[in-house]
Gaussian input, Z-matrix of N, CA and C with variables (Angstrom, degrees):
# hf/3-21g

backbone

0 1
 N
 C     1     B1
 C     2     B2     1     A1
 N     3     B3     2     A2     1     D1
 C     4     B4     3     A3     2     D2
 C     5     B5     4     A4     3     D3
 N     6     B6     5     A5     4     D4
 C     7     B7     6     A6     5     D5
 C     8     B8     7     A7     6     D6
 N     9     B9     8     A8     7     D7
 C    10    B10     9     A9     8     D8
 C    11    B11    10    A10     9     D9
 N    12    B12    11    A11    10    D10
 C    13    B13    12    A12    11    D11
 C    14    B14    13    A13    12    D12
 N    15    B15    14    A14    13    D13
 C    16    B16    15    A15    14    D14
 C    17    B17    16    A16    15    D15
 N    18    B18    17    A17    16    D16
 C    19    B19    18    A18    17    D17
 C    20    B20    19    A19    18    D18
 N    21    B21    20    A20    19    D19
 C    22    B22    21    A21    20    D20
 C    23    B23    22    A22    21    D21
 N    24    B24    23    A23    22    D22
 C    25    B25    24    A24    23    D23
 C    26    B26    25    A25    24    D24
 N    27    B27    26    A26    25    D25
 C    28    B28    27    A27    26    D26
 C    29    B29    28    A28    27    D27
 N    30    B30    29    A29    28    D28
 C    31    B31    30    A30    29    D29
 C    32    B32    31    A31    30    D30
 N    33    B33    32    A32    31    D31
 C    34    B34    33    A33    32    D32
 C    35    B35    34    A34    33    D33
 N    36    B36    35    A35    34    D34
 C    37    B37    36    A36    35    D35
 C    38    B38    37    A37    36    D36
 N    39    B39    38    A38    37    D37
 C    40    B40    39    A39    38    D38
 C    41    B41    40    A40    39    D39
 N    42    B42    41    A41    40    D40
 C    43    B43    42    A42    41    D41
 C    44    B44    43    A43    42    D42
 N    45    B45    44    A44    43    D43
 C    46    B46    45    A45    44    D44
 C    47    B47    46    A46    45    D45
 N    48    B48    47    A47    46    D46
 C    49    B49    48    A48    47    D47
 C    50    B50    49    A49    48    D48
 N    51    B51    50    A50    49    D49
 C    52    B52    51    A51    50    D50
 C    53    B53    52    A52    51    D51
 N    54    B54    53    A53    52    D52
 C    55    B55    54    A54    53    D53
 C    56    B56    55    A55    54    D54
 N    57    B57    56    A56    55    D55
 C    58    B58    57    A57    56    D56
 C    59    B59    58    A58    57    D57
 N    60    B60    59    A59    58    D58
 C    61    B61    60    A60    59    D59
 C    62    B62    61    A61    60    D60
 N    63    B63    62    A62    61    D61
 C    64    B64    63    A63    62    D62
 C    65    B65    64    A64    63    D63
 N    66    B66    65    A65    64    D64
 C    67    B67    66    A66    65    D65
 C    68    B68    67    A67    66    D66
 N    69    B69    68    A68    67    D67
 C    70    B70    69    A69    68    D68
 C    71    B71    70    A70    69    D69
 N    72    B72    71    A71    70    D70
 C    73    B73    72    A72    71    D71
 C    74    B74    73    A73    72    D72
 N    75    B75    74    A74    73    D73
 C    76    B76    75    A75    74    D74
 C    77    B77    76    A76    75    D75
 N    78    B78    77    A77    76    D76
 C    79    B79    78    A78    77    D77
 C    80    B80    79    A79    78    D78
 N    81    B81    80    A80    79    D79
 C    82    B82    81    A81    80    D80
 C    83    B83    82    A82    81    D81
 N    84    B84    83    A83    82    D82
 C    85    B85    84    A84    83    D83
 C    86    B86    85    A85    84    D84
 N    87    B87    86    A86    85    D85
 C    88    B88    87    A87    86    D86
 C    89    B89    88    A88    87    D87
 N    90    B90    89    A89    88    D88
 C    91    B91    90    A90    89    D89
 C    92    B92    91    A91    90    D90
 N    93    B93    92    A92    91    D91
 C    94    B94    93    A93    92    D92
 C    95    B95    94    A94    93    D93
 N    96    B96    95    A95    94    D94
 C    97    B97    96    A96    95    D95
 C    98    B98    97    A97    96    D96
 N    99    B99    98    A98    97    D97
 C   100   B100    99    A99    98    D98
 C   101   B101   100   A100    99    D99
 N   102   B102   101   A101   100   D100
 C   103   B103   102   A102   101   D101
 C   104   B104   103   A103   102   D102
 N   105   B105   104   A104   103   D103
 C   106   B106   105   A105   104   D104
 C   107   B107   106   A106   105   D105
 N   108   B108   107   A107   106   D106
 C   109   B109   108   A108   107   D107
 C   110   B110   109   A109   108   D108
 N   111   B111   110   A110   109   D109
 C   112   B112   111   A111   110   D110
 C   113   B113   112   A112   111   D111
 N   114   B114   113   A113   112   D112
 C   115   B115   114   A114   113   D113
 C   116   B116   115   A115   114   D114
 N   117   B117   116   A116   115   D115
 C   118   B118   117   A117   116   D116
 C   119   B119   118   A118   117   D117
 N   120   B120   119   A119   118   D118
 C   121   B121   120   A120   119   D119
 C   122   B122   121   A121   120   D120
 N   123   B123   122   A122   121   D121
 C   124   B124   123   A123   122   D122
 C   125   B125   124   A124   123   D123
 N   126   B126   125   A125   124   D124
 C   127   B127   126   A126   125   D125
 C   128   B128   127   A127   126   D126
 N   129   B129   128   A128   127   D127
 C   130   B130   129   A129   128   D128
 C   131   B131   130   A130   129   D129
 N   132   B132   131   A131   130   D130
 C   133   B133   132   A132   131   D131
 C   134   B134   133   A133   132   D132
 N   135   B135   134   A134   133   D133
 C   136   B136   135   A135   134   D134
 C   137   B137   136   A136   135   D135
 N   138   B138   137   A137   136   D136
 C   139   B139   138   A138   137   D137
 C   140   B140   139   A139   138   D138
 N   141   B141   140   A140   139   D139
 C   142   B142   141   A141   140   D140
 C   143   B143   142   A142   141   D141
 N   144   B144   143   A143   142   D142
 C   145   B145   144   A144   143   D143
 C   146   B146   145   A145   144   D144
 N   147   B147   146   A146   145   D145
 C   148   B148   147   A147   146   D146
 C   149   B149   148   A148   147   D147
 N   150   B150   149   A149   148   D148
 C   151   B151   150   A150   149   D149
 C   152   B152   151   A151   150   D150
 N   153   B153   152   A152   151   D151
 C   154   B154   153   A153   152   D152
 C   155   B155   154   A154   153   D153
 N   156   B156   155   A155   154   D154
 C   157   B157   156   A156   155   D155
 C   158   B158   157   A157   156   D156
 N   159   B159   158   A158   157   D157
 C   160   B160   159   A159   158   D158
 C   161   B161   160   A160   159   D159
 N   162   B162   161   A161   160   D160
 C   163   B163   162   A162   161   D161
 C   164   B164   163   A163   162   D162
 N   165   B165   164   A164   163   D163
 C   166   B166   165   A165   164   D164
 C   167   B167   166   A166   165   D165
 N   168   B168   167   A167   166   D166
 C   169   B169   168   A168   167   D167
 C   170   B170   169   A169   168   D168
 N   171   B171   170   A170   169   D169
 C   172   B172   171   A171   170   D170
 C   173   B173   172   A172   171   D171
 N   174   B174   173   A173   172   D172
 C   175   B175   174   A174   173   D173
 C   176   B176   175   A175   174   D174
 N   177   B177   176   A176   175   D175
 C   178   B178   177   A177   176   D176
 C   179   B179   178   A178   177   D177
 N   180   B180   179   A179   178   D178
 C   181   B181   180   A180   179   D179
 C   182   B182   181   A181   180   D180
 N   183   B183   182   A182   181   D181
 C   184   B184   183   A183   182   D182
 C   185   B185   184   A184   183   D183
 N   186   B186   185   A185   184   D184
 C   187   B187   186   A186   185   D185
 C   188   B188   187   A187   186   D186
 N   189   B189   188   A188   187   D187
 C   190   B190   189   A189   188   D188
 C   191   B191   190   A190   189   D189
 N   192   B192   191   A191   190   D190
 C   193   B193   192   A192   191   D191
 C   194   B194   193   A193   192   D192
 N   195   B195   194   A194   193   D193
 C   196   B196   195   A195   194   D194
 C   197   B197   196   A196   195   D195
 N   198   B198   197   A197   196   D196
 C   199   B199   198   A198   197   D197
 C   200   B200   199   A199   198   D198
 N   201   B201   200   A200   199   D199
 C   202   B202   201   A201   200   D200
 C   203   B203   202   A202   201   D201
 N   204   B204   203   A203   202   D202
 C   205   B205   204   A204   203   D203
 C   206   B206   205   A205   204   D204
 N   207   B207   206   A206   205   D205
 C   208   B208   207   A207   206   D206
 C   209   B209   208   A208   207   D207
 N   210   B210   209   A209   208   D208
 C   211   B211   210   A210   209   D209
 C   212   B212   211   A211   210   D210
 N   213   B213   212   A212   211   D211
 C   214   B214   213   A213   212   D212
 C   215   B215   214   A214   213   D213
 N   216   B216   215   A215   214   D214
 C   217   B217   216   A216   215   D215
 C   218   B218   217   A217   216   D216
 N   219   B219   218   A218   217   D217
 C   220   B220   219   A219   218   D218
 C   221   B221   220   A220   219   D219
 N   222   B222   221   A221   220   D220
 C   223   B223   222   A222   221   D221
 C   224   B224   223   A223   222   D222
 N   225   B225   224   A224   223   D223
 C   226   B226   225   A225   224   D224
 C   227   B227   226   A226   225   D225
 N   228   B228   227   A227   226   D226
 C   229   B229   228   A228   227   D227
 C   230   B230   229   A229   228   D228
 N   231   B231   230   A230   229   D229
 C   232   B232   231   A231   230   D230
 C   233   B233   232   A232   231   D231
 N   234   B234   233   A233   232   D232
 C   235   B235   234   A234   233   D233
 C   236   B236   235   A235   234   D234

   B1=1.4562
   B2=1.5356
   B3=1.2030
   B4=1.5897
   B5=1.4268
   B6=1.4300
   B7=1.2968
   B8=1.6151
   B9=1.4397
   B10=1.3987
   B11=1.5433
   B12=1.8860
   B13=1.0173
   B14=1.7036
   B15=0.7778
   B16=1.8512
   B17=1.8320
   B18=1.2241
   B19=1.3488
   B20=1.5640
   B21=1.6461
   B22=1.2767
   B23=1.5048
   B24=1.6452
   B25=1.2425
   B26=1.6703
   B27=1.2822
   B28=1.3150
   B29=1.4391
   B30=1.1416
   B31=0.9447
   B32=1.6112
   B33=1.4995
   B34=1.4069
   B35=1.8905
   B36=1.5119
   B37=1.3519
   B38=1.4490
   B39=1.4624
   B40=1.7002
   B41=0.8967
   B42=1.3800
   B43=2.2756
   B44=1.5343
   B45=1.1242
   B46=1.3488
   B47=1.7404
   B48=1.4792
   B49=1.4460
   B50=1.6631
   B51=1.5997
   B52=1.0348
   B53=1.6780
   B54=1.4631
   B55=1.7278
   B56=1.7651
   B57=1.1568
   B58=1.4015
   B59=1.6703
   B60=1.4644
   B61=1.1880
   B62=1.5425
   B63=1.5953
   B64=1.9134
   B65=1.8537
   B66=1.4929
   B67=2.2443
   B68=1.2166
   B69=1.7795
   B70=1.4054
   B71=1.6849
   B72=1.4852
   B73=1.4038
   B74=1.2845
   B75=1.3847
   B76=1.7784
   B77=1.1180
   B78=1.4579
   B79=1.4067
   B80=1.2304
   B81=0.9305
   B82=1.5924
   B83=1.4208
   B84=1.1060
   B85=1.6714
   B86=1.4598
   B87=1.5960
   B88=1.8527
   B89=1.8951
   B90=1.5219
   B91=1.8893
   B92=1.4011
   B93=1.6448
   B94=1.2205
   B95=1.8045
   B96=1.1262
   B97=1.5676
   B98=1.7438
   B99=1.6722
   B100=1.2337
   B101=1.5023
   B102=1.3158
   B103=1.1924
   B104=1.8756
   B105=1.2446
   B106=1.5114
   B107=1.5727
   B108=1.4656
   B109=1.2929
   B110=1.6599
   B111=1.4846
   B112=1.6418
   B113=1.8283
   B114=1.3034
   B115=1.3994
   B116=1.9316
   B117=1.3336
   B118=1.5599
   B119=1.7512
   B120=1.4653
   B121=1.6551
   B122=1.7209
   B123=1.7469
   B124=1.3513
   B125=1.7365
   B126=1.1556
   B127=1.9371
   B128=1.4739
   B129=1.6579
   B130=1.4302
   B131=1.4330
   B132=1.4116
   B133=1.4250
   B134=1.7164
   B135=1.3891
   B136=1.7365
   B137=1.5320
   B138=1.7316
   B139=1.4824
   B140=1.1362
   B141=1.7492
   B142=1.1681
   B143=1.6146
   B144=1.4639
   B145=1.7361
   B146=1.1663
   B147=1.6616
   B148=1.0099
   B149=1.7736
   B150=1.2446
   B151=1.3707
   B152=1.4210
   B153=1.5359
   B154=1.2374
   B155=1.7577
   B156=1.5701
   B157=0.8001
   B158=1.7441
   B159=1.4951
   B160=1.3188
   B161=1.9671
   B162=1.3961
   B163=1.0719
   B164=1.7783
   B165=1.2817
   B166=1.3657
   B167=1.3504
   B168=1.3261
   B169=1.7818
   B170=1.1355
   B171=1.3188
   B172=1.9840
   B173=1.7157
   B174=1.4933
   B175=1.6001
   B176=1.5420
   B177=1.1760
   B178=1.3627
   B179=1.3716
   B180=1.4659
   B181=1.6161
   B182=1.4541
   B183=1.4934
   B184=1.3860
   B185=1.0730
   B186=1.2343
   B187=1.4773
   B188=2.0733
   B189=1.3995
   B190=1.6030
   B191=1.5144
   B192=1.0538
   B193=1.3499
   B194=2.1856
   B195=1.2540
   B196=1.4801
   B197=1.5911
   B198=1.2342
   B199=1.4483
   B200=1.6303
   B201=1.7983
   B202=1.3266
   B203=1.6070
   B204=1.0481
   B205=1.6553
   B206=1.3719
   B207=1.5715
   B208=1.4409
   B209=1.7420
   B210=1.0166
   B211=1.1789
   B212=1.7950
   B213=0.9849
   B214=1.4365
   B215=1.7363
   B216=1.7274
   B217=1.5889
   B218=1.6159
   B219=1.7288
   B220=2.0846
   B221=1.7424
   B222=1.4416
   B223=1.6929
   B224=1.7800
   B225=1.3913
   B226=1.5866
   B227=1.5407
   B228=0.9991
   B229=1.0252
   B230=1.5621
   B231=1.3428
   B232=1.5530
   B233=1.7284
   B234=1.2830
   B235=1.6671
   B236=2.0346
   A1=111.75
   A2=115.91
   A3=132.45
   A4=106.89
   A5=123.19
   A6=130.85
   A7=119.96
   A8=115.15
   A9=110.45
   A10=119.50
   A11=97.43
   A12=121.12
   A13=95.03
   A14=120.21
   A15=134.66
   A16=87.08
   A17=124.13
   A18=130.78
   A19=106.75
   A20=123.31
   A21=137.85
   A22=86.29
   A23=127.94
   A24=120.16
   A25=102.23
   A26=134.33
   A27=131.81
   A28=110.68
   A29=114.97
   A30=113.04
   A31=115.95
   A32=114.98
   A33=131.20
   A34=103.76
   A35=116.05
   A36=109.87
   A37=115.23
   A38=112.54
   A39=124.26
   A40=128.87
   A41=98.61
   A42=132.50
   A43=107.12
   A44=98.51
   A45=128.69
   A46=133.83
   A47=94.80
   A48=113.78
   A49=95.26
   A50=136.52
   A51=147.43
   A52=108.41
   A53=112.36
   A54=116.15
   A55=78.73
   A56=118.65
   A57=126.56
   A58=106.26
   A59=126.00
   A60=139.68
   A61=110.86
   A62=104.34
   A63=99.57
   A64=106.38
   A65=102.78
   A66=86.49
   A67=119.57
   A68=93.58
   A69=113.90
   A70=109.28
   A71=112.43
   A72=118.85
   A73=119.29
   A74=116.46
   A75=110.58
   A76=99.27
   A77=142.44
   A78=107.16
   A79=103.73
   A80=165.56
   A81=152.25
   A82=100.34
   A83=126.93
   A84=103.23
   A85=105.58
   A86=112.83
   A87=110.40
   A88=108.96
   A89=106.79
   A90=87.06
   A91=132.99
   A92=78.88
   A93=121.70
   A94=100.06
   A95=128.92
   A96=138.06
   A97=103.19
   A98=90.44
   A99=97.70
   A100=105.76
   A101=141.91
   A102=137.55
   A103=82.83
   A104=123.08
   A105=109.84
   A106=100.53
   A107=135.86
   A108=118.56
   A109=96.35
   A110=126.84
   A111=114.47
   A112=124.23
   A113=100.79
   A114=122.66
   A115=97.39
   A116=105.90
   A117=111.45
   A118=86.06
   A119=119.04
   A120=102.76
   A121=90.28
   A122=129.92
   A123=128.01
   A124=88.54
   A125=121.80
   A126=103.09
   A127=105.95
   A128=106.35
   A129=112.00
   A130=138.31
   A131=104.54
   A132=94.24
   A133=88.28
   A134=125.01
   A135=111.08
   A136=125.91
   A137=108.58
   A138=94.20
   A139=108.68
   A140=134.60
   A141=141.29
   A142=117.43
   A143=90.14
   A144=84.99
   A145=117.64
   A146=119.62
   A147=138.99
   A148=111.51
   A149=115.20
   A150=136.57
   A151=117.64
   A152=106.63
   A153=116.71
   A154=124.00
   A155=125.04
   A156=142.89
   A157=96.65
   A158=110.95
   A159=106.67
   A160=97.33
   A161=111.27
   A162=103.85
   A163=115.40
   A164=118.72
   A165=145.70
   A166=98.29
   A167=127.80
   A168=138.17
   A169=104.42
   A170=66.53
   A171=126.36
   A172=94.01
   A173=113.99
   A174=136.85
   A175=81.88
   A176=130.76
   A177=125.23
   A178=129.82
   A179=112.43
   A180=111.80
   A181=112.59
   A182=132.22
   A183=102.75
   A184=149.23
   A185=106.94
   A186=121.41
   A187=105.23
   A188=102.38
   A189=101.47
   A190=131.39
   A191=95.15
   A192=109.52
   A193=100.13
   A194=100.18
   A195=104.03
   A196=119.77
   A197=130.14
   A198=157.07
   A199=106.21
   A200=107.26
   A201=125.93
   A202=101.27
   A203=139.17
   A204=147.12
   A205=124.59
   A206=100.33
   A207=110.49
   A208=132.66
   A209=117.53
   A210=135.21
   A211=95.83
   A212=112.93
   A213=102.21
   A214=102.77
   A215=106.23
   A216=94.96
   A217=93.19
   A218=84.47
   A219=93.56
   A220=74.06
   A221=109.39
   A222=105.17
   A223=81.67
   A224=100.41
   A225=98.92
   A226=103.87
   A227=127.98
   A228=144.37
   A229=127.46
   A230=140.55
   A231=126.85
   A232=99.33
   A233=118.34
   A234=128.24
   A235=100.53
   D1=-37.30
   D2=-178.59
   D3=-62.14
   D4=-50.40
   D5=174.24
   D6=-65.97
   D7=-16.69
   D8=176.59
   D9=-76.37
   D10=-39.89
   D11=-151.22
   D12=-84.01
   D13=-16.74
   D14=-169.54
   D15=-91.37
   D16=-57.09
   D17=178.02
   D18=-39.03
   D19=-63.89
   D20=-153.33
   D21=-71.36
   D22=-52.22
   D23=-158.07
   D24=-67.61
   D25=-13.61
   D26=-177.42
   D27=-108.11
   D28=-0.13
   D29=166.69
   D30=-90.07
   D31=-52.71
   D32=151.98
   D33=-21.77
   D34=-76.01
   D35=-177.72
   D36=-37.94
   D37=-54.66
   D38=-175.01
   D39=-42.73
   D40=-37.79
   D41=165.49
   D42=-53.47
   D43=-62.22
   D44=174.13
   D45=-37.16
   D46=-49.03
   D47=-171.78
   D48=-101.75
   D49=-41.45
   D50=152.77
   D51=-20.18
   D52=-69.51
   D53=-169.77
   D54=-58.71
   D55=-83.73
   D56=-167.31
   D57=-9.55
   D58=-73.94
   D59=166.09
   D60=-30.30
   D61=-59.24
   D62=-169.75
   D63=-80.67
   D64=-4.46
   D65=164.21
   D66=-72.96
   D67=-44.09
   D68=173.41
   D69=-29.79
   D70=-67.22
   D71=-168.72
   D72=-69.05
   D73=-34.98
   D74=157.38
   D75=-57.66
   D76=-48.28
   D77=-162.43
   D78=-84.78
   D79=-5.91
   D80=155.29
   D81=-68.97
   D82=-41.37
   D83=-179.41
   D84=-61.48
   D85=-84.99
   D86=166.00
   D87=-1.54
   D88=-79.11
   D89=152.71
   D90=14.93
   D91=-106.00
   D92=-164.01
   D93=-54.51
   D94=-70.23
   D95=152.06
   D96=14.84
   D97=-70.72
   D98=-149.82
   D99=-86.66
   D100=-8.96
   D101=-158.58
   D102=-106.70
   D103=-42.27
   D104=-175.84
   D105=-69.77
   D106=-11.29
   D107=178.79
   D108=-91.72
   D109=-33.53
   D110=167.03
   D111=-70.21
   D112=2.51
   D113=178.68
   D114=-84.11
   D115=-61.99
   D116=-157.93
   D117=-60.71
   D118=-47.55
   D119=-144.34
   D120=-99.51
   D121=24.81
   D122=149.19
   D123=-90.22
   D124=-41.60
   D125=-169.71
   D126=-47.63
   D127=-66.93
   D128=168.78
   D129=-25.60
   D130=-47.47
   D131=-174.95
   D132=-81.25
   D133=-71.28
   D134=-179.77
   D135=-8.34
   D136=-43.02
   D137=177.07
   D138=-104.59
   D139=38.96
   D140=150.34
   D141=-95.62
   D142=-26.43
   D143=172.18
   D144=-85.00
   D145=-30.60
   D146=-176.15
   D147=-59.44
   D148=-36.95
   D149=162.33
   D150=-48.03
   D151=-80.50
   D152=170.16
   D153=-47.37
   D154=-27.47
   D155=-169.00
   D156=-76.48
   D157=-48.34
   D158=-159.45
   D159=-84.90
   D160=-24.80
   D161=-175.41
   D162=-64.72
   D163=-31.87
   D164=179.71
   D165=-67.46
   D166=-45.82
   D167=147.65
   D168=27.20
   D169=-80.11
   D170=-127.17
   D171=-76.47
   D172=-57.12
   D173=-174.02
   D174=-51.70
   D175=-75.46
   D176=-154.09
   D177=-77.40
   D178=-17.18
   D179=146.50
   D180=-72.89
   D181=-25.13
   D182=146.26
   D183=-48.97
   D184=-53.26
   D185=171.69
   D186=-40.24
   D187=-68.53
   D188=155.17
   D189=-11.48
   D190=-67.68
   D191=-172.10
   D192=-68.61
   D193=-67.57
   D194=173.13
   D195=-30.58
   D196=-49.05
   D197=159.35
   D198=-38.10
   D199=-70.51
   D200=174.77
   D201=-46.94
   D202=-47.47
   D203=-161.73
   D204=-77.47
   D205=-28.73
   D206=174.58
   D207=-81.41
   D208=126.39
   D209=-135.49
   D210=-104.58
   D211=5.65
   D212=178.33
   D213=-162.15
   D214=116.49
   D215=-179.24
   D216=-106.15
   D217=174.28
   D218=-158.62
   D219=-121.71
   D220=149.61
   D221=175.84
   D222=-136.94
   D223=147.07
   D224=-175.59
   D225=-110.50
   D226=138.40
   D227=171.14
   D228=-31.49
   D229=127.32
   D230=-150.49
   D231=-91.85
   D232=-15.30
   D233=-157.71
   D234=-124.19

């Protein structure tokens, strides 16, 4: 009788520590969920700046180049 009853109570814990274990793991997934959805929309905005950044580049080695091309500079007078 001693041996069953020692059985049920460890088994009870096992039950026990088991639920304990599987909240645990929803809550790391729930986590996990949410940091890969603040993951995708940090990629996003990065390759929006990254975009804009190169497009702004691009504008300003023109501008360079436009500057470089011109054939006559005007200097204004300090007085």
């Amino acid at each position: 009788m001693g041996r069953i009853v020692s059985e049920k109570r460890v088994l009870k814990k096992m039950k026990k520590l088991a639920s304990r274990i599987n909240s645990q793991i929803e809550s790391v997934r729930d986590i996990v969920e949410d940091l890969e959805i603040e993951f995708e929309l940090l990629q996003t905005q990065i390759s929006k700046l990254e975009a804009k950044k190169g497009s702004r580049k691009q504008e300003d080695e023109e501008e360079i180049i436009d500057i470089e091309n011109t054939s006559s500079v005007t200097v204004k007078p300090k007085f």
